[in-house]
C-alpha positions in Angstrom: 118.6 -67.1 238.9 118.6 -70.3 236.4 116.8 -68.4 233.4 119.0 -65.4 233.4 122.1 -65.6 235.3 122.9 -69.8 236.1 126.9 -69.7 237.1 129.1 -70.0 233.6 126.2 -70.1 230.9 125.9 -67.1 227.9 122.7 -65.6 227.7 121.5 -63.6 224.7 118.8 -61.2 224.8 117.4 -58.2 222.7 115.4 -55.2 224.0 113.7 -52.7 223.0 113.1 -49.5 224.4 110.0 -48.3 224.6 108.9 -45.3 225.8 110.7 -45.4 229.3 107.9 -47.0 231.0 105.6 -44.1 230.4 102.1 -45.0 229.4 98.8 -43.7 228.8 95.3 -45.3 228.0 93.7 -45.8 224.7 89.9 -45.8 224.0 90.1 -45.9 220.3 89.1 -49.6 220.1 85.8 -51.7 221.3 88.1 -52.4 224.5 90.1 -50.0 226.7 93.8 -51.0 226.2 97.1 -49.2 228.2 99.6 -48.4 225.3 103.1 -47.6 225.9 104.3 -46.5 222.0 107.5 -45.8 220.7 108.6 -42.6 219.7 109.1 -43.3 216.5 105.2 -44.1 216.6 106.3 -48.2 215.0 106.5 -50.1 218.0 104.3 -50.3 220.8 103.4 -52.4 224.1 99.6 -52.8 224.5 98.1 -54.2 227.4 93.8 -54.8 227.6 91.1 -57.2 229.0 88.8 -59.1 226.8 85.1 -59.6 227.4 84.1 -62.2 224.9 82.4 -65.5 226.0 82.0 -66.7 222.4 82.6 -66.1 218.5 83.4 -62.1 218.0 85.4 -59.7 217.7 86.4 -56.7 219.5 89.1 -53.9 218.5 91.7 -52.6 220.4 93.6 -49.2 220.0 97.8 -50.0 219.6 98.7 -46.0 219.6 100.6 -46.3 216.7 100.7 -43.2 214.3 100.2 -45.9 211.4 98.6 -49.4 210.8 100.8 -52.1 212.6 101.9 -55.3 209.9 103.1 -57.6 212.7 101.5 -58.2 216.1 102.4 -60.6 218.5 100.2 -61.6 221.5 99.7 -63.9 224.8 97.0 -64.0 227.3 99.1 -63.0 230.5 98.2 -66.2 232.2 99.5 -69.6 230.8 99.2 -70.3 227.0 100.2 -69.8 223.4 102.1 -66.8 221.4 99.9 -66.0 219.0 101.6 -64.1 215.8 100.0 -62.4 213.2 100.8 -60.4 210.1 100.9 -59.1 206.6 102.5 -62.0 205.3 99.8 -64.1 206.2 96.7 -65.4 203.6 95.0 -62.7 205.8 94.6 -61.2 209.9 92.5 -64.4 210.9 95.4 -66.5 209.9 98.1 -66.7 212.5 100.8 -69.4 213.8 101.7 -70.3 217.4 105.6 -68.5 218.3 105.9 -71.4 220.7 105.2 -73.9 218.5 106.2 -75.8 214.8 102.7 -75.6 213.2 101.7 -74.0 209.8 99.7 -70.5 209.9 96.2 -71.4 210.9 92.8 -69.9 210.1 91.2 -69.1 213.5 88.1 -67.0 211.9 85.9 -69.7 213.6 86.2 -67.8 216.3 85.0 -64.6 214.7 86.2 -62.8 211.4 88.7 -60.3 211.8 90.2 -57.0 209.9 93.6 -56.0 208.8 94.7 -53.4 211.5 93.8 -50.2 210.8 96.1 -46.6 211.8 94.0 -47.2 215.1 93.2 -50.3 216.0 93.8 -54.2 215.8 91.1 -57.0 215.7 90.8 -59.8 218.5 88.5 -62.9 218.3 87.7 -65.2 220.8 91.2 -67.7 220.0 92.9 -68.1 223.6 95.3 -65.5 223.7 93.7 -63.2 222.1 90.6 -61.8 224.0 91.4 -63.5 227.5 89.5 -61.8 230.8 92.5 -62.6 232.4 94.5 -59.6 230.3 96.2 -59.8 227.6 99.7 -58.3 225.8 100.4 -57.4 222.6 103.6 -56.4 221.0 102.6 -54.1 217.9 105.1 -53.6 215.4 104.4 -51.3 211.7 106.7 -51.2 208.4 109.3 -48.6 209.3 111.9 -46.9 207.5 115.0 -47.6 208.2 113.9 -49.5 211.7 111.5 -52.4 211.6 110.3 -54.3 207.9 108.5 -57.2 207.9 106.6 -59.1 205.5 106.6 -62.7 203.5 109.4 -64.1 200.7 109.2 -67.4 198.9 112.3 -69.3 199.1 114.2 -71.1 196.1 116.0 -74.3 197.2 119.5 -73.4 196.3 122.2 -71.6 198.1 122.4 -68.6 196.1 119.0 -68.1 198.1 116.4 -65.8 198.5 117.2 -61.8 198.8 115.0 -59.8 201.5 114.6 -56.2 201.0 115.3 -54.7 204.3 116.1 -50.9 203.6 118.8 -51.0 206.3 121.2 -53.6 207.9 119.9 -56.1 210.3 120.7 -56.4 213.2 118.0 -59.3 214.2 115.9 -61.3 211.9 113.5 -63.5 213.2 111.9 -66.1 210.5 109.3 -69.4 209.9 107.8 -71.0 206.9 103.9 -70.3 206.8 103.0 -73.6 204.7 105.3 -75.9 206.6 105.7 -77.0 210.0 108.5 -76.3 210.9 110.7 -74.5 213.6 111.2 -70.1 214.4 114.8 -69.0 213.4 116.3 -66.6 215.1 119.6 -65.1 213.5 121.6 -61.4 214.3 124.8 -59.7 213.9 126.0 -59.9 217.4 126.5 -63.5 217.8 127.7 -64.1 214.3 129.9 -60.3 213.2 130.9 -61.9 209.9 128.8 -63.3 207.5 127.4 -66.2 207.5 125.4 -65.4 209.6 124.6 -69.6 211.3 123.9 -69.4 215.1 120.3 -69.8 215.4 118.2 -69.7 218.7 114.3 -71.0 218.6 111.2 -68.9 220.0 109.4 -72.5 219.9 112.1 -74.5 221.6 114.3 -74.7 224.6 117.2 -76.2 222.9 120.4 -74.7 223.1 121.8 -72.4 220.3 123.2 -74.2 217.5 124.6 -74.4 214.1 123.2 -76.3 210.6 124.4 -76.9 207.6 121.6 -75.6 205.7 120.7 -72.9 208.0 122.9 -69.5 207.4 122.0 -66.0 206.1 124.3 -63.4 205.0 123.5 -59.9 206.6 123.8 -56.9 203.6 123.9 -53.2 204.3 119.9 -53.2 202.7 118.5 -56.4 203.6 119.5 -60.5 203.6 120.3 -63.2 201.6 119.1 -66.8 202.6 122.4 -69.1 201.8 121.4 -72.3 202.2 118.8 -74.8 200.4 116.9 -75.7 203.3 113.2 -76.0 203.8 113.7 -74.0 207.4 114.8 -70.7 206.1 114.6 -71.3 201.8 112.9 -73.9 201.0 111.8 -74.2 196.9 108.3 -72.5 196.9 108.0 -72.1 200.3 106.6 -69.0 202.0 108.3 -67.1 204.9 107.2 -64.3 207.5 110.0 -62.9 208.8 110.5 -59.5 211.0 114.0 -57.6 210.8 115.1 -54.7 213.4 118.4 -52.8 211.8 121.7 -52.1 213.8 121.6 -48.3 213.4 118.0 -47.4 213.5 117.1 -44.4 211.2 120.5 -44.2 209.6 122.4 -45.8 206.6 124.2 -48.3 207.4 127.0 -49.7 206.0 127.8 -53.3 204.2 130.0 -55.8 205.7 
């Protein structure tokens, strides 16, 4: 089809394997959800209906054996990406992955909690606690696997250094206190470092290449290696999420 096999076009995607389709339901939170979790208990697939009509907040259970710090969501019918995170003022900020604008406050809608080992917090934001059914991609601080979290860039091409524990093999990126664009960076498109081909989660542009766009992927982390305000920009904070190459082992530098 056009999206994901037009005649002569490259196509780049990354996957994650779950728990090979099997699931199981979850009545830890306010609201039933269907969990399919990872086994290494990080990463899970949560599917659940709200019920709200107005300001509140309900829980739902994500199955993971720990707290997630990075949860993306999307009512199943048209609408935003919602993301939230650790990195984040706190979990009733969050920023659109389909769009530029800065993390916004949505506890208008009702005040909600940090994830706990058992559940996450919805309020009624669209996308969030739909009655249409909603998804949520969990993800928690993993060794060796998955690290998120926020870094404040410097303005200058010997940039800012992210602490990874293990090699990336996809970084994914936006400034929280800018508007500005989702960066999407990995190993497989760019083998040597710099790491410059970028793809954007809030635009339908075709991958490309910037002067002051480029990361170098280390054997523990990254290094931003440009001055620019989309990835390292002087005092400006980023939320990022990182996936290594060889989950669970060390890998090696490049």
């Amino acid at each position: 089809g056009t999206w994901l096999n037009s005649t002569g076009s490259e196509y780049k995607m990354w996957m994650w394997r779950a728990n090979g389709g099997t699931t199981s339901t979850n009545t830890q939170g306010d609201i039933n959800s269907t969990v399919q979790v990872d086994p290494s208990g990080c990463f899970s697939i949560v599917t659940y209906t709200g019920t709200l009509s107005g300001a509140g907040v309900e829980t739902v259970g994500h199955g993971l054996s720990v707290a997630p710090s990075y949860i993306i969501t999307k009512v199943i019918a048209s609408g935003n990406w919602w993301v939230f995170s650790d990195g984040q003022t706190s979990w009733n900020y969050g920023m659109n992955l389909n769009d530029t604008t800065v993390s916004t406050d949505k506890s208008g809608n009702g005040s909600m909690s940090a994830p706990t080992t058992t559940v996450f917090s919805t309020n009624n934001t669209e996308g969030l606690n739909d009655s249409g059914g909603n998804i949520a991609y969990c993800f928690a601080n993993c060794e060796g696997y998955i690290k998120s979290g926020v870094y404040e860039g410097n303005g200058n091409a010997d940039g800012a250094y992210v602490y990874c524990g293990f090699r990336p093999a996809f970084v994914i990126s936006k400034a929280i206190d800018v508007a500005d664009s989702w960066f999407i960076l990995d190993e497989t498109r760019d083998p040597s470092n710099e790491a410059v081909k970028y793809l954007q989660s809030n635009s339908s542009a075709a991958e490309a290449e910037h002067a002051n766009i480029g990361i170098d992927i280390l054997s523990n982390g990254f290094k931003c290696r440009r001055s620019s305000n989309a990835l390292n920009g002087s005092g400006n904070d980023y939320i990022y999420l990182a996936f290594a190459k060889n989950p669970f082992q060390y890998a090696t530098a490049r």
